[in-house]
DOVEX-592241 format. One record per residue (C-alpha): residue in one letter; x, y, z. Coordinates in pm, 1 decimal, always signed. Each point is the difference from the previous one (the first is absolute). Layout:
N
(atom a; (X; Y; Z))
...
//
This chain:
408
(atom x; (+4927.2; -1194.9; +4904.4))
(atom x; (-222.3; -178.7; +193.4))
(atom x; (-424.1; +93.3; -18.0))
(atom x; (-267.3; -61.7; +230.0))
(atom x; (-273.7; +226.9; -156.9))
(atom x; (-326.3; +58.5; +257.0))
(atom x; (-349.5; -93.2; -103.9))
(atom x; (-84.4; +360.6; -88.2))
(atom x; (+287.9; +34.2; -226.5))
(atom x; (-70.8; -326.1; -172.0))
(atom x; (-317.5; +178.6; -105.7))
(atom x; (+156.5; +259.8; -183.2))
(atom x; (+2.9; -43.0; -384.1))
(atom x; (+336.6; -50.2; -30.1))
(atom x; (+86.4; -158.0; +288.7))
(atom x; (+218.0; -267.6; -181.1))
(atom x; (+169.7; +233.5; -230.1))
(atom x; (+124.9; +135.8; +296.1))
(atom x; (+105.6; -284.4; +211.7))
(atom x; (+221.8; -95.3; -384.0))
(atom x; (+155.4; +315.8; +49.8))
(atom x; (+79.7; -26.2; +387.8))
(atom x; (+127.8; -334.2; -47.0))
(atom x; (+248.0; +99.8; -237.8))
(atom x; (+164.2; +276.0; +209.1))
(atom x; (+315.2; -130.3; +162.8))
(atom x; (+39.0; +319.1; +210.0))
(atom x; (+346.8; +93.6; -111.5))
(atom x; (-3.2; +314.0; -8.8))
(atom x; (+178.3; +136.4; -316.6))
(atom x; (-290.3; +132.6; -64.0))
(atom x; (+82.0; +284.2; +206.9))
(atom x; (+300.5; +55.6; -123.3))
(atom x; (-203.3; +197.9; -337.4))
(atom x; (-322.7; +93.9; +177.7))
(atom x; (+46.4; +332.3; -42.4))
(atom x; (-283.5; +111.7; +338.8))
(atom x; (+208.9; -254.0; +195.7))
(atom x; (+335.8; +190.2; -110.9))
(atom x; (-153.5; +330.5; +94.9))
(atom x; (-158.2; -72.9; +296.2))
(atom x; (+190.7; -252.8; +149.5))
(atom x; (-324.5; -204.5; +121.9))
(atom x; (-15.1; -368.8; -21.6))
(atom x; (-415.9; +12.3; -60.3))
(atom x; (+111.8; +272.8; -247.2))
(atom x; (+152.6; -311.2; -186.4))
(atom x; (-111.8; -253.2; -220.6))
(atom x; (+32.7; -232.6; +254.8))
(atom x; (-115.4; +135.0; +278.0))
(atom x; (-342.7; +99.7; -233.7))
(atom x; (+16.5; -396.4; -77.9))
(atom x; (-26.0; -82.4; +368.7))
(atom x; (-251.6; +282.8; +84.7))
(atom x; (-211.6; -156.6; -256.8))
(atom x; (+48.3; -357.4; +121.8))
(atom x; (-85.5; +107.7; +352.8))
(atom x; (-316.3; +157.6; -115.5))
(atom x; (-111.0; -342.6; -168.5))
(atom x; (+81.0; -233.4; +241.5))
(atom x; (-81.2; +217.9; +300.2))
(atom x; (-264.7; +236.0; -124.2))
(atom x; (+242.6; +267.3; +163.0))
(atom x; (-30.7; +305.7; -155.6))
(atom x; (+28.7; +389.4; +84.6))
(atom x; (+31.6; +379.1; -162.9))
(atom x; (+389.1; -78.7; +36.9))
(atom x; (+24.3; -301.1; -212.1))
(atom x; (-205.1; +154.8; -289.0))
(atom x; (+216.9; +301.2; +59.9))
(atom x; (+329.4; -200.4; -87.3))
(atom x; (-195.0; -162.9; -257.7))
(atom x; (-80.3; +313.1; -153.8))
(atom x; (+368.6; +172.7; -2.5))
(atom x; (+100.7; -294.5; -253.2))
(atom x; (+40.8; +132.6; -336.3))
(atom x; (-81.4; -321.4; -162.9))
(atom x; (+287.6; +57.7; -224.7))
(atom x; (+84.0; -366.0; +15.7))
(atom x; (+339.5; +69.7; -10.3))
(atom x; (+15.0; -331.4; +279.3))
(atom x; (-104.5; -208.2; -253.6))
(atom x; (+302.2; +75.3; -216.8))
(atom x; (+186.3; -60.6; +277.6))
(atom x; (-143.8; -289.7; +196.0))
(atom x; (+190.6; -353.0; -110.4))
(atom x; (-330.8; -206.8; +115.0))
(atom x; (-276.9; +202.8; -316.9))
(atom x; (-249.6; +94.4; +364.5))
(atom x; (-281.6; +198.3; -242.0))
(atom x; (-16.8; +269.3; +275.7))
(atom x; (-206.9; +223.6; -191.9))
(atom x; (-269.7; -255.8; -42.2))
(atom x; (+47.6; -32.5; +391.8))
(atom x; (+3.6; +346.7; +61.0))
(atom x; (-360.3; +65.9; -162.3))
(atom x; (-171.0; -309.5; +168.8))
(atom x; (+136.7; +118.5; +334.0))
(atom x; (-114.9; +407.9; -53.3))
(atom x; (-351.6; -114.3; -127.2))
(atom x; (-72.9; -216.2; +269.6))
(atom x; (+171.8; +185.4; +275.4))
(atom x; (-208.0; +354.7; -218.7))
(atom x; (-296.3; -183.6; +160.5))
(atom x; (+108.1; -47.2; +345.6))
(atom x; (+141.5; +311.2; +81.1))
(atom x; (-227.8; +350.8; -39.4))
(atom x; (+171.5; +295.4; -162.5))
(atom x; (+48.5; +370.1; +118.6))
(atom x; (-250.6; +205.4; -161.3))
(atom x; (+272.5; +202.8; -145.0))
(atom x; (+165.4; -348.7; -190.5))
(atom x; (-392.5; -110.8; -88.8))
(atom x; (+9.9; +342.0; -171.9))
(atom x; (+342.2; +21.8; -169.3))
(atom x; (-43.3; -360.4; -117.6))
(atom x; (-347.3; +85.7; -132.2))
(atom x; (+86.8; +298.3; -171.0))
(atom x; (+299.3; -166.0; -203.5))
(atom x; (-247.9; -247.6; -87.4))
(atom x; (-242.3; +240.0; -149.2))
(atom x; (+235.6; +250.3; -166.5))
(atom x; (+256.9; -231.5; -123.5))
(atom x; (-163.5; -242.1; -192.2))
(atom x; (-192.9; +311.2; -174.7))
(atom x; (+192.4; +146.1; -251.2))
(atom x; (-230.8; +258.3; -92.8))
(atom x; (-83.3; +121.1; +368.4))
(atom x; (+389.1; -29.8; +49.5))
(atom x; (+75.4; +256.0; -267.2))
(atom x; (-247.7; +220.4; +139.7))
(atom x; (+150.1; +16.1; +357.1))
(atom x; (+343.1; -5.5; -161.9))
(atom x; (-70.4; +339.1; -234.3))
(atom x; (-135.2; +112.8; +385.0))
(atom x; (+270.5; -74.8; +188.9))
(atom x; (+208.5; +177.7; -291.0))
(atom x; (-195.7; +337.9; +7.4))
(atom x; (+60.1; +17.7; +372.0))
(atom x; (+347.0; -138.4; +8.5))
(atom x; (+148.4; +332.4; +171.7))
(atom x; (-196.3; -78.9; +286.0))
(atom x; (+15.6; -343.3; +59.1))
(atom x; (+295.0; -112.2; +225.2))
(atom x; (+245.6; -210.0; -91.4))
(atom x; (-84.6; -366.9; +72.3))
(atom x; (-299.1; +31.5; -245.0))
(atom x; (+192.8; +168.0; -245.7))
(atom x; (+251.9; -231.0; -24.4))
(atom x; (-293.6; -234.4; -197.0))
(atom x; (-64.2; +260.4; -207.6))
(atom x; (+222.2; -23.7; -339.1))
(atom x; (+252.6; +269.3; -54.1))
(atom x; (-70.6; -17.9; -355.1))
(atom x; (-278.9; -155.5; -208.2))
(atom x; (+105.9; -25.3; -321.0))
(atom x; (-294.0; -62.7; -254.3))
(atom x; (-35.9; -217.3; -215.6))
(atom x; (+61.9; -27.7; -382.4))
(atom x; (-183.7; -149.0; -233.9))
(atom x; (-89.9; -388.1; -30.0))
(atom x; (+127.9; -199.7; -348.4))
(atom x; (-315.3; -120.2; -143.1))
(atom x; (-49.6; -422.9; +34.7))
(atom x; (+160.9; -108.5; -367.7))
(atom x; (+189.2; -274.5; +96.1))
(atom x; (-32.2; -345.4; -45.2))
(atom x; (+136.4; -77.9; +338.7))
(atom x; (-266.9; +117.2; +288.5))
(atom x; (+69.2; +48.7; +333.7))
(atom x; (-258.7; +105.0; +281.2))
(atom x; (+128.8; +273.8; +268.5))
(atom x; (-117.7; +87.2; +376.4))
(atom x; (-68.9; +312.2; +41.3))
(atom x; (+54.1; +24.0; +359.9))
(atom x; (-184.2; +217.2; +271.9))
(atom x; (+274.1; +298.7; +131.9))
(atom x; (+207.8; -36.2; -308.4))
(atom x; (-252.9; +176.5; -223.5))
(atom x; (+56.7; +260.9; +188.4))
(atom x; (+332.3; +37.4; +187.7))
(atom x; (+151.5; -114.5; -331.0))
(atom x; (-245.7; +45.0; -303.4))
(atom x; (+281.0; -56.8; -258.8))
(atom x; (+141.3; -355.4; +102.8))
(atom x; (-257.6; -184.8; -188.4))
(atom x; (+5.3; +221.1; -265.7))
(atom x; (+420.2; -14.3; -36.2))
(atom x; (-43.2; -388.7; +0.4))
(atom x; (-287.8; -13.6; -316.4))
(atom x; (+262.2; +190.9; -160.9))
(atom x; (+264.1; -226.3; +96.1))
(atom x; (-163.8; -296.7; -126.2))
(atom x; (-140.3; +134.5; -287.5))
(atom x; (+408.4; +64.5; -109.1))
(atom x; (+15.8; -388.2; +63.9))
(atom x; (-263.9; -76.2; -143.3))
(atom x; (-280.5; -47.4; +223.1))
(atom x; (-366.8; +159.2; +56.2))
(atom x; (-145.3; +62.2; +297.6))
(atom x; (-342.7; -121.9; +13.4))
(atom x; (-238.3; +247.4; +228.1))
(atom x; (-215.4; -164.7; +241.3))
(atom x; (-170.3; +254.7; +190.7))
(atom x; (-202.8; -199.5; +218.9))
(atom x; (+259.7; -144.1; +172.5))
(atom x; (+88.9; +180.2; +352.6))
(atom x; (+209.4; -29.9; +318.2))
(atom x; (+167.6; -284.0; +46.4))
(atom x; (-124.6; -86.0; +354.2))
(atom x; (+349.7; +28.5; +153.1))
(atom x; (-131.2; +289.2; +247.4))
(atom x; (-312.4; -143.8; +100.3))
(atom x; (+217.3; -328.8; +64.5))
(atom x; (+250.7; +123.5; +216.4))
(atom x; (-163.6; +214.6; +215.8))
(atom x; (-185.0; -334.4; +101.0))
(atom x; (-348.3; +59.2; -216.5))
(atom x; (+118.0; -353.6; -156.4))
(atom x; (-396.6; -47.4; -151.7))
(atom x; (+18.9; +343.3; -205.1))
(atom x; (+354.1; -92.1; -138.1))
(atom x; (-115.9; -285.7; -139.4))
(atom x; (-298.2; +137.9; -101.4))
(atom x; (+208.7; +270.0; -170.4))
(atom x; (+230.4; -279.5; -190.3))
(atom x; (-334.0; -199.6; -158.3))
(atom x; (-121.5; +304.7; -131.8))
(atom x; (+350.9; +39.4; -174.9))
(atom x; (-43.3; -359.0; -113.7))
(atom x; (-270.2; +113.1; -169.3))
(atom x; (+82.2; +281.3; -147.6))
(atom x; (+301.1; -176.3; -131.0))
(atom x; (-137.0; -289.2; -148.2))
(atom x; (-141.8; +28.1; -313.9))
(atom x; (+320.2; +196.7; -119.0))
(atom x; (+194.8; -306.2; +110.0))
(atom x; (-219.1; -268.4; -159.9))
(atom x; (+69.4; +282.9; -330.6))
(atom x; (+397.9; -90.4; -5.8))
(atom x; (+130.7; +364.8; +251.1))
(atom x; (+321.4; -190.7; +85.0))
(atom x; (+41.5; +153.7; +331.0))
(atom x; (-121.2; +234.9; +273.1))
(atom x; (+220.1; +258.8; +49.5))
(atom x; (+69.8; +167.4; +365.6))
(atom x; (+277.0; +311.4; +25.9))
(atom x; (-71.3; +34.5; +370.5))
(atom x; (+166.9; -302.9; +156.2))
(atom x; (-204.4; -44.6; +327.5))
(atom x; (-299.1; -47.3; -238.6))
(atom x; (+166.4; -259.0; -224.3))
(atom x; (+87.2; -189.3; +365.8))
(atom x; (-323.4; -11.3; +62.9))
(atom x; (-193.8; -111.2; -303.8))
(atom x; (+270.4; -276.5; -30.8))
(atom x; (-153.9; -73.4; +287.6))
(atom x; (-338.9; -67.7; -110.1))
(atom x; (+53.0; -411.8; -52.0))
(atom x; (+98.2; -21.3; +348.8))
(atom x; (-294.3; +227.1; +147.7))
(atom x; (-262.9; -144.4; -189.7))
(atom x; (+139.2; -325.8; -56.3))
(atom x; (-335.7; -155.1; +221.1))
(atom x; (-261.8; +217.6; -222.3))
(atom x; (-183.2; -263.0; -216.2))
(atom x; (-103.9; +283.0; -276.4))
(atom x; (+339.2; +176.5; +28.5))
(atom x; (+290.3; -245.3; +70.0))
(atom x; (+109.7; -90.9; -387.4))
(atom x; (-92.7; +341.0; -115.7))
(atom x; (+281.3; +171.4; +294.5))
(atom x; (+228.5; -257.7; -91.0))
(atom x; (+0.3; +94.3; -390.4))
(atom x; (-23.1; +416.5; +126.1))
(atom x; (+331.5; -95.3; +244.7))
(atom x; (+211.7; -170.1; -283.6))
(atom x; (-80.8; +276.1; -232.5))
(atom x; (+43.0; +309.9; +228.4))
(atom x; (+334.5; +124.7; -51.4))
(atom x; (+236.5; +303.0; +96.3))
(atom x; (+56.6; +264.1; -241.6))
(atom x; (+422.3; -140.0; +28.8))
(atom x; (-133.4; -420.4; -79.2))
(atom x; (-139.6; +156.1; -328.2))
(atom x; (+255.4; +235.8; -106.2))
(atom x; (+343.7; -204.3; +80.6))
(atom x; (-126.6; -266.7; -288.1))
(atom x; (-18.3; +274.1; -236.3))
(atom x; (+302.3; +104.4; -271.3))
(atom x; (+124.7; +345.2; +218.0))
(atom x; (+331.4; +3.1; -197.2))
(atom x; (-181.5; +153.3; -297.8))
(atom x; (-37.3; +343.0; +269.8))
(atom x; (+356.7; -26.0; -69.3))
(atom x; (+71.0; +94.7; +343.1))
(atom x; (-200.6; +318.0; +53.0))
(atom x; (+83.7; +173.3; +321.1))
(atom x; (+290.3; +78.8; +223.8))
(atom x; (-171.2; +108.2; +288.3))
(atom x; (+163.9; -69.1; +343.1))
(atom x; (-282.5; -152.0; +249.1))
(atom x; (-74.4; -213.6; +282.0))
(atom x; (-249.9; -251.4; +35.8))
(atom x; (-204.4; -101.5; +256.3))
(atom x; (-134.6; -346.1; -70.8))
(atom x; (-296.1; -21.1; +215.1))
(atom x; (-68.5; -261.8; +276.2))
(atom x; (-309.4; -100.6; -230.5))
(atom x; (+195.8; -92.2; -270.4))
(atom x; (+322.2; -139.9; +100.7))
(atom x; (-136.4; -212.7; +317.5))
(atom x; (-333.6; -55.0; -145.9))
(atom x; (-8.2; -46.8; -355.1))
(atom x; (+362.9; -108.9; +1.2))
(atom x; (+115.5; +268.3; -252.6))
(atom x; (+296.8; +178.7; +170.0))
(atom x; (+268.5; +126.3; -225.5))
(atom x; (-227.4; -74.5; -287.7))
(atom x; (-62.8; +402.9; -66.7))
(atom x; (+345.9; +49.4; +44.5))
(atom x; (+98.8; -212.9; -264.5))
(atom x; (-259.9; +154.9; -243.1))
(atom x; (+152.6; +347.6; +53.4))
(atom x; (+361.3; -91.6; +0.4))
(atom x; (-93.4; -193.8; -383.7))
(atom x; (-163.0; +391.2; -53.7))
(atom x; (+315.9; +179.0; +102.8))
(atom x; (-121.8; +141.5; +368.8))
(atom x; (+309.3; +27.9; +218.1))
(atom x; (-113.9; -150.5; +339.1))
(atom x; (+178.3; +69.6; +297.4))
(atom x; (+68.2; -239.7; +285.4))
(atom x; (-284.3; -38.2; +277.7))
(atom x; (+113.4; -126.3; +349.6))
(atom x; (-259.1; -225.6; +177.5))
(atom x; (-250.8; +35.9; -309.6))
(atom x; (-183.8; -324.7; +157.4))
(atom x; (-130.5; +225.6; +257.0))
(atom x; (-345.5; +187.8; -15.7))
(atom x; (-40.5; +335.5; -65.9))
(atom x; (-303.5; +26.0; +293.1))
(atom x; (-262.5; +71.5; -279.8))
(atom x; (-209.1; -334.8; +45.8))
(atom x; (-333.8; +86.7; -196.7))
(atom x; (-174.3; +214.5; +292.1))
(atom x; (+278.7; -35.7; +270.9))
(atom x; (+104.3; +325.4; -65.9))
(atom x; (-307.9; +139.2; +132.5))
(atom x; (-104.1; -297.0; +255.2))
(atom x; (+358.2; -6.0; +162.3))
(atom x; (+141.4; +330.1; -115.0))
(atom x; (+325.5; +55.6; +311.0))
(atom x; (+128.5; -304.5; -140.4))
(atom x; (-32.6; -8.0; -349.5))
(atom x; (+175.3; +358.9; -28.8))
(atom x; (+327.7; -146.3; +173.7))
(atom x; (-20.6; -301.6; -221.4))
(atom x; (-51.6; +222.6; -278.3))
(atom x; (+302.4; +291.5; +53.6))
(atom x; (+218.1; -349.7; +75.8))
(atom x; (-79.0; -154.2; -349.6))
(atom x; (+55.4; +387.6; -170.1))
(atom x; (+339.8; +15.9; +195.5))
(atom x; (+95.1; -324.0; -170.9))
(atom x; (-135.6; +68.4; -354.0))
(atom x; (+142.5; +383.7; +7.5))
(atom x; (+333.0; -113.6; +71.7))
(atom x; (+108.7; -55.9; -337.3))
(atom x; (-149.2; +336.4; -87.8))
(atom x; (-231.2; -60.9; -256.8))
(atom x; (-147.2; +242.0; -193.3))
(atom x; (-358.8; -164.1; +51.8))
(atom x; (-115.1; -299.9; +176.3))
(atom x; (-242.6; -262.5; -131.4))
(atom x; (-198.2; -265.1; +100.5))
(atom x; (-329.7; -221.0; -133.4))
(atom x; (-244.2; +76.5; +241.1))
(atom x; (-198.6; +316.9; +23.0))
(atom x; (+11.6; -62.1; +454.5))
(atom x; (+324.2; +24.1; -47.9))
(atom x; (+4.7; +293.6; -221.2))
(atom x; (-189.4; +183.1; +249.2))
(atom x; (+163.0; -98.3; +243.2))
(atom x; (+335.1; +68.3; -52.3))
(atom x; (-84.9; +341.0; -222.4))
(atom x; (-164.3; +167.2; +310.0))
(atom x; (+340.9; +22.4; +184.7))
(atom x; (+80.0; +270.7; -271.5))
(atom x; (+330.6; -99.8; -93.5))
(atom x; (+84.8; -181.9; -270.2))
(atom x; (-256.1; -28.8; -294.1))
(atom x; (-177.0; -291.5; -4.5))
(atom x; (-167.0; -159.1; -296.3))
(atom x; (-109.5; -323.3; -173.1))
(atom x; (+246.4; -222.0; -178.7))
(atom x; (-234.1; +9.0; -343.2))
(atom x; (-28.2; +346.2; +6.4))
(atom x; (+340.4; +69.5; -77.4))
(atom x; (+52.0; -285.0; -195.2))
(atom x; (-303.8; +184.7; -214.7))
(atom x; (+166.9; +338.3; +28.3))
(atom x; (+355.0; -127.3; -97.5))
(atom x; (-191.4; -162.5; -309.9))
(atom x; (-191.0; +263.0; -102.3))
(atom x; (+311.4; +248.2; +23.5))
(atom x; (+174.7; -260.0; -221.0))
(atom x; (-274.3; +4.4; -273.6))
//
């Protein structure tokens, strides 16, 4: 594709990062063919090529209005076009130089300015989260229905930690709504690796990964967010912790991401490198290990929902899968399981019409095997999907815990 980027837009600080990208965008089109906003609404803007050219106009043309960041907006950034696309266009990397820049440009409704900068506060906070969660819980009777379908149908606590005895150390992010939409995730995985073998190593100081500060286009606090992570992270690291763990796979995404976000920060650039090769999912650290001695511990029938994070992302689709089959899980059939399930970190809440139709699409699709419980590895998705109240909806470790621990 040919560029012709204006002055102004050659000023931006990644100006030539995103000429790369544009230039490597044949306009084909098959990207529509899996966007899944383009497939609902039938737009071409609503595409991943039509975004490409809205952004292109912007930069050469310094054309920009409420409409284009509106189309910008509805994508889920699921990156299920660069699966797809035959040319490798990084569209995500696009995607955020084009909403930062264009976030700039074009003023907000008070009521967006608001939303955005209350997900931004609460989010990130898991303390403050848990407090308006337990709120929201007391009062659930009188709450109508699009706010309690974020609240969890059923919070299951969690049991007790294994202590750190094991040669083998791995570190483990917390995460922000996890602790406490689903407390006993990171608790079922210590005890999962502690039957392989491995210790969690605690690092308390370590927060949010800066994923929800990035993408609602407050770039400078995601960042900001990721080097105190760094930090925290480091001296465990230099101490021989083999890995940083993630269970929620949106988080994993984006602290993979750290080389490539901080890759011109002078102090930070090796160190995010190092933290990116070592940050793995929960599924890259338990598919090496010797499962056959479970001896096959669970028949359960279930479907699984591999989010967008982790099969177009981190490049890890049907890797879950194959971990539960080796445990025994029955796993029915899932037609168009590329597709996004309309979660999207805060979509849900930012562009909530549309993510509920992508969302009862994807449950049509994973219910019609009839499972008796769905699972996924991200705690969005959870959410997500559980607040249609049908099927149950749960993470993949924490059955693969329960199965184990019934087996004991």
């Amino acid at each position: 594709m040919q560029t012709n980027l204006s002055e102004s837009a050659r000023q931006l600080l990644h100006a030539d990062e995103a000429e790369r990208i544009l230039r490597s965008c044949v306009h084909c089109g098959f990207c529509n063919a899996t966007c899944p906003t383009y497939q609902e609404l039938g737009d071409e803007l609503d595409g991943p090529r039509g975004r490409i050219y809205l952004i292109k106009q912007f930069l050469e043309q310094d054309s920009v209005s409420a409409k284009t960041q509106e189309h910008l907006d509805r994508c889920l950034t699921c990156r299920n076009c660069e699966t797809t696309c035959p040319s490798g266009v990084e569209y995500h990397k696009l995607l955020d130089i084009g909403r930062s820049a264009i976030e700039a440009k074009v003023p907000r409704p008070l009521g967006q300015r608001l939303l955005r900068g209350g997900l931004r506060a609460l989010v990130p906070r898991p303390a403050l989260f848990k407090a308006l969660l337990s709120t929201g819980e007391a009062l659930r009777p009188l709450l109508p229905e699009a706010l309690t379908a974020h609240l969890p149908r059923n919070v299951i606590a969690p049991r007790q930690r294994p202590a750190v005895q094991h040669a083998r150390r791995v570190l483990l992010l917390e995460g922000c709504v996890q602790q406490g939409l689903s407390p006993n995730t990171n608790a079922a995985t210590a005890r999962v690796l502690d039957r392989l073998g491995i210790s969690v190593t605690p690092i308390t100081q370590a927060g949010c990964c800066g994923a929800v500060d990035y993408h609602l286009n407050a770039q400078a606090a995601g960042l900001n967010r990721a080097r105190r992570n760094i930090d925290a992270w480091w001296p465990a690291l230099e101490a021989g912790a083999e890995a940083i763990v993630q269970t929620a796979s949106g988080c994993g995404a984006f602290v993979k991401e750290y080389a490539y976000l901080l890759r011109d920060d002078p102090q930070y650039a090796a160190k995010a490198h190092r933290v990116s090769a070592q940050a793995k999912d929960i599924v890259e650290v338990i598919r090496n290990e010797p499962l056959e001695q479970f001896d096959r511990c669970c028949a359960q029938t279930l479907a699984f929902h591999c989010p967008c994070t982790l099969q177009h992302a981190q490049k890890l689709g049907g890797a879950v899968e194959e971990v539960l089959k080796r445990l025994g899980f029955n796993l029915t059939e899932v037609p168009d399981s590329h597709l996004c399930c309309g979660s999207a970190g805060t979509y849900s809440l930012t562009q909530p019409a549309l993510s509920r139709q992508l969302r009862d699409h994807k449950l049509d699709a994973l219910e019609s095997g009839h499972p008796e419980v769905i699972a996924t590895a991200n705690i969005g998705c959870q959410t997500h999907l559980d607040g249609a109240g049908r099927t149950p909806v749960r993470h993949w470790i924490e059955l693969v815990d329960n199965a184990l621990s019934s087996g004991a």
